[in-house]
Structure formats: structure tokens, C-alpha cells
N, C-alpha and C positions, 0 to 999 in steps of 0.2 A: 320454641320460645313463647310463642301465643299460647300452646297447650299450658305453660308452666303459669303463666300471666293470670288464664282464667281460673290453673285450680290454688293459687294464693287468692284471688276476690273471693274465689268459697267460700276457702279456710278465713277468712276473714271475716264475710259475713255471719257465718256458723257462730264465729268467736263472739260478734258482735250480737248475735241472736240470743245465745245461752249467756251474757252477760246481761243484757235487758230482761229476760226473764225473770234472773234470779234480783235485780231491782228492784221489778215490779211487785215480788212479793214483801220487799221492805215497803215500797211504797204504799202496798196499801193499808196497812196498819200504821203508816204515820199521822200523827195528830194533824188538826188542820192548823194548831200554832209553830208546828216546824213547818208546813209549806208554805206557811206565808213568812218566815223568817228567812227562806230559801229564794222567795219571791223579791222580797225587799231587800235583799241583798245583792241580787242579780240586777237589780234597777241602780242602784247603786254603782256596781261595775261596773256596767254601760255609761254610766255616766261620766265613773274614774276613766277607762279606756277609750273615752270618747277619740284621741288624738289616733290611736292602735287602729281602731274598726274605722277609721276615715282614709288612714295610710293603703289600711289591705285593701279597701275599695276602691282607691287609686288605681291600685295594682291590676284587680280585674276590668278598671274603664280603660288602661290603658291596650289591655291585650282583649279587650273589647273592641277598642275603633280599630287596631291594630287588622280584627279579621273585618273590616269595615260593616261593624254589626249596625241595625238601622237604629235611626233617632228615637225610635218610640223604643224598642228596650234596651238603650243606655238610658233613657230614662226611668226606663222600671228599675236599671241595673244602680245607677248612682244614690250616694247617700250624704246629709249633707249634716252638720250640726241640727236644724232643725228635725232632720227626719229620724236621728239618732236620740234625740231629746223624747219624740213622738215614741218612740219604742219605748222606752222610760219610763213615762207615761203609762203606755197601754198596760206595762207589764204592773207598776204602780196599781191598774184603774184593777186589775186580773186580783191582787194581792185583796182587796178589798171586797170581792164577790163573798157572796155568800160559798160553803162547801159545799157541794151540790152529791157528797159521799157522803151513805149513814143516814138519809133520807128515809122517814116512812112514806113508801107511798100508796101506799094501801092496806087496809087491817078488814078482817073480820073472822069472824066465829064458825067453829063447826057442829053440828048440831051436838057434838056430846063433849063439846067446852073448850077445845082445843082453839086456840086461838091463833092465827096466820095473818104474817103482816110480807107484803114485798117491799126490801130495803135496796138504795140505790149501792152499787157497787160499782169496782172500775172495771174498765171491761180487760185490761190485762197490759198487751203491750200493741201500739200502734205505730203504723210504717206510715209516716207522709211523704209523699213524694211528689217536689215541687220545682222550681223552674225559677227564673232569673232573681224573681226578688229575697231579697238578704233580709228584709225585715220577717219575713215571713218564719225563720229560723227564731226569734225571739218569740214573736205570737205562739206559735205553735208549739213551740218548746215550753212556756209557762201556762197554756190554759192544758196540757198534758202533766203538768205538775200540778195544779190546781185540783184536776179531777181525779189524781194518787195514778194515773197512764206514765210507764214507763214510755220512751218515744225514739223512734228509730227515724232520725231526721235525713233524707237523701235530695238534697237542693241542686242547682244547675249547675254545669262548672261553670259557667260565667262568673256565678258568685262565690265560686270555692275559697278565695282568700278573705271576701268581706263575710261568710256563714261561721267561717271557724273562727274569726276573730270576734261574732258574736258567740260564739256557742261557748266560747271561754270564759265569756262572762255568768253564761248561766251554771256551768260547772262552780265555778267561782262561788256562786250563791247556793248552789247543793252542799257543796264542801262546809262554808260557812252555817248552815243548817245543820251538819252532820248527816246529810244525806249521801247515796253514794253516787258519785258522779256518773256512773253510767245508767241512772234515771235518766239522763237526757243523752242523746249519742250521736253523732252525727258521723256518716258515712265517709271517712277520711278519703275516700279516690275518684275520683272524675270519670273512671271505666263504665261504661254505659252497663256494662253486663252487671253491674251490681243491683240493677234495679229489677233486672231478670232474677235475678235470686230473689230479691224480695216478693216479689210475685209469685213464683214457683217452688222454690226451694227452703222457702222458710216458713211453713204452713205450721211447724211444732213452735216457731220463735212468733210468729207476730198473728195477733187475733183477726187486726183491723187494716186493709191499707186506705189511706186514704189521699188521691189525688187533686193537688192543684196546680193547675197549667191548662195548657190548650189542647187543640183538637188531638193533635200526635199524642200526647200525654194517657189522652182520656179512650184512646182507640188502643192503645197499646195495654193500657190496664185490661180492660173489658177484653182482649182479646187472648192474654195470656193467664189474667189471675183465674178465669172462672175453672180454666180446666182444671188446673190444680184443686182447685176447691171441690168442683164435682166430682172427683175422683175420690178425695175424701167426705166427701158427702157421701157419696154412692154407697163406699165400704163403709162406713158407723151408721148409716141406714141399714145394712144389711144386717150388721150386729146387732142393733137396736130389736131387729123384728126378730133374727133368730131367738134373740133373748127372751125376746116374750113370749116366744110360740113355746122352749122348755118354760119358762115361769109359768104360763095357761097349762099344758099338758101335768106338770107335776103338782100344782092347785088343784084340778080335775077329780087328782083320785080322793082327794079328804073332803070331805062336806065337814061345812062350819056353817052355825046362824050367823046371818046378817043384823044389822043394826034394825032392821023393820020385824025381827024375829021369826021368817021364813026362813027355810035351809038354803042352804046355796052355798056359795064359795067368792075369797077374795083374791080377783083378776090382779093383772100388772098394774092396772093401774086403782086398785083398791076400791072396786064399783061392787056391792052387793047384787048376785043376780040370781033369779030364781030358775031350779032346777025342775024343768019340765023334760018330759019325753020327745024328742026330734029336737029341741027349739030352748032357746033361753031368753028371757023377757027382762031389760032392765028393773029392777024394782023401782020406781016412783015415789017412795018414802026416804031412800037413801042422800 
């Protein structure tokens, strides 16, 4: 039964991996007037659902004190008309930013006219993964739509009843947008092991993870994500360099002039260089 338990959280996270992917690519070509239509519509919800998202978070304060959880996070954990309004707000204050996608952030010239600018982009799809507080699920869910970030939301169960009764409201305001709701997603099961996938197992699904909580939280990331990632570091390093060493070796045999009008040939990464006996010299006009 545990064997079968963990490989449904797979199949599940996988599901939920390849569905935030292919979002991400609607997201990022949406304008910045459906995301703020998506924005304002979510603040909206929260607002209509105010009575819904205060019931659910009943729910987890009761089965909160229930495991006699301490004073200080039932109070991260509770949520009240004010703090529900404050979300509102924030997401409100989010809607009004500037689009921080499609940025020039740099331009200039090459010496033979070619002109290079770096434009801000999104970075794809990002995993947060966070801990008692339920507000935290609207913030992170709209400055992730803001920036066109598909968003892989995984919260505490403490707050499992009052996250999804927000996150329905941000659906709610994708939907209204015409956007597709699994731009925002939030991890429907409380099983610890889901966060083990996102660390491990989802290296093709999520670009970014990004942790907020405490010290267990922050020791547990740092202790699982790197290996996965060095591993893939390690092999697309490998690749990278064999690639270049065929690109160098098959440039080698043809000589072409450089832009500085000495022979030489262009490297992988497009550096005119001059061909001497034993030795090769950057050229300095290039």
C-alpha cells in the first residue's frame, strides 16, 4: 500500500509538472492587459469568497489546536476579514506594477552593425514551497503571474483547507482572463513526499524552486535539490564541452579571414583567431 501511495504522488506530480509547462508557454506570450485582467479578477474573488476562505481556515485552526500546535503558528496559521481584505490588496497593489517582461535591458552594437539588446524574459515554471502561512498562496501565486511564471504552489498541510480555498480564487481570475488555470497550481495532497519530487524528480518540470519556511525547510532543500541539479549540471557540461571540442576540431581544417582581415578561423564561440605555428593569439581588433 505505501509502494502504491508513493507512485500515485509521482504520477501526479509528473501530471502536474507537464501541465505547468505547457502553461508556461501560453504565459509567456500573454499581454500584460490579460494578466492584469487575471489579477483583478482574483482580488475580486477573494473578496466575493471572503465567507468560503474563512470557513476552510476554521477548519485547519481547528485540527490545528486539535494537535496542540503552539500559539505563535496558529497565528501565522489564522486568517481573519482583515487579513483576507490585506491579500486583496496586495494582489490589487501586484495588478498595478509595472510588467517587468519585454524589458530592454541592455543594447549595443557590433562593430559590423549588428545590433544586441538583452530583453527580460520569464524564467519558465517555479516550485515554491512554503509552510503554515495561507496568505502566502495568493502573494506568490500573483507576483508568478505578474512576471508570465507558470507556479507550482506546495504550502503546509496545516494550511491545506484555507490554500485551496484561496487558490480557487485565483483560478477563478485566470479563467476569467482566459488564461489556463493550471498557470497557477497548487499541490492537492499533504504527503510529504511530494516535495521530494519537486526537488528531485522534476528537474524537466520546474526551472526555479524556491523556499519559504524555516530552518527544516531550508536544510532539506539545500540537502536534496543540489544533487539532482549537479547531476544534471555535470552531464549538459559534458555535452557543452564535447560539443565544442567537435565544433573547434571541424573549424580547424578550413581557414577563413577574420573581421581584422588576418586568416584564422571561427571558434564556438565566434572569436577571430590567428593562425600561428605551435600557438594561437586572440586577435585584438576583433
Amino acid at each position: 500500500m505505501k509502494h502504491d501511495a508513493h507512485s500515485n504522488v509521482a504520477q501526479l506530480m509528473q501530471s502536474i509538472g507537464r501541465t505547468a509547462r505547457a502553461a508556461a508557454r501560453v504565459l509567456a506570450l500573454a499581454p500584460t492587459e490579460q494578466k492584469n485582467r487575471a489579477l483583478g479578477a482574483a482580488a475580486a474573488a477573494l473578496r466575493a469568497r471572503r465567507g468560503e476562505i474563512l470557513a476552510a481556515n476554521d477548519r485547519d485552526m481547528s485540527a490545528a489546536a486539535a494537535r496542540q500546535t503552539s500559539a505563535a503558528l496558529l497565528d501565522r496559521l489564522r486568517l481573519d476579514d482583515g487579513r483576507v481584505e490585506a491579500m486583496a490588496r496586495g494582489i490589487a497593489n501586484i495588478e498595478i506594477l509595472a510588467d517587468p517582461i519585454g524589458k530592454v535591458l541592455a543594447h549595443w552594437s557590433r562593430p559590423n552593425g549588428l545590433g544586441i539588446q538583452r530583453v527580460s524574459v520569464p524564467l519558465g515554471v517555479i516550485g515554491i514551497i512554503y509552510e503554515s502561512r495561507p496568505n502566502v498562496t495568493a502573494d506568490a501565486g500573483a507576483l508568478c503571474l505578474k512576471s508570465s511564471n507558470a507556479v507550482i504552489l506546495r504550502g503546509g498541510s496545516e494550511s491545506a483547507a484555507s490554500s485551496a480555498a484561496i487558490h480557487e480564487c485565483l483560478a477563478e481570475g485566470l479563467e476569467a482572463a482566459g488564461l489556463p488555470r493550471t498557470c497557477i497550481q497548487l499541490v492537492p495532497t499533504v504527503d510529504r513526499s511530494a516535495v521530494g519530487h519537486m526537488l528531485a524528480d522534476m528537474t524537466d518540470s520546474i526551472d526555479v524552486i524556491v523556499p519559504r519556511g524555516g530552518k527544516e525547510l531550508i536544510a532539506r532543500v539545500r540537502d536534496e535539490a543540489p544533487r539532482a541539479g549537479d547531476r544534471t549540471s555535470r552531464r549538459s557540461l559534458s555535452r557543452l564541452r564535447r560539443s565544442r571540442r567537435e565544433s573547434h576540431d571541424g573549424e580547424r581544417d578550413r581557414t577563413q579571414r577574420g573581421r581584422c582581415g588576418a586568416p584564422g578561423f571561427a571558434g564556438p564561440r565566434k572569436r577571430c583567431w590567428w593562425i600561428e605555428p605551435a600557438r594561437r593569439r586572440t586577435c585584438r581588433l576583433w
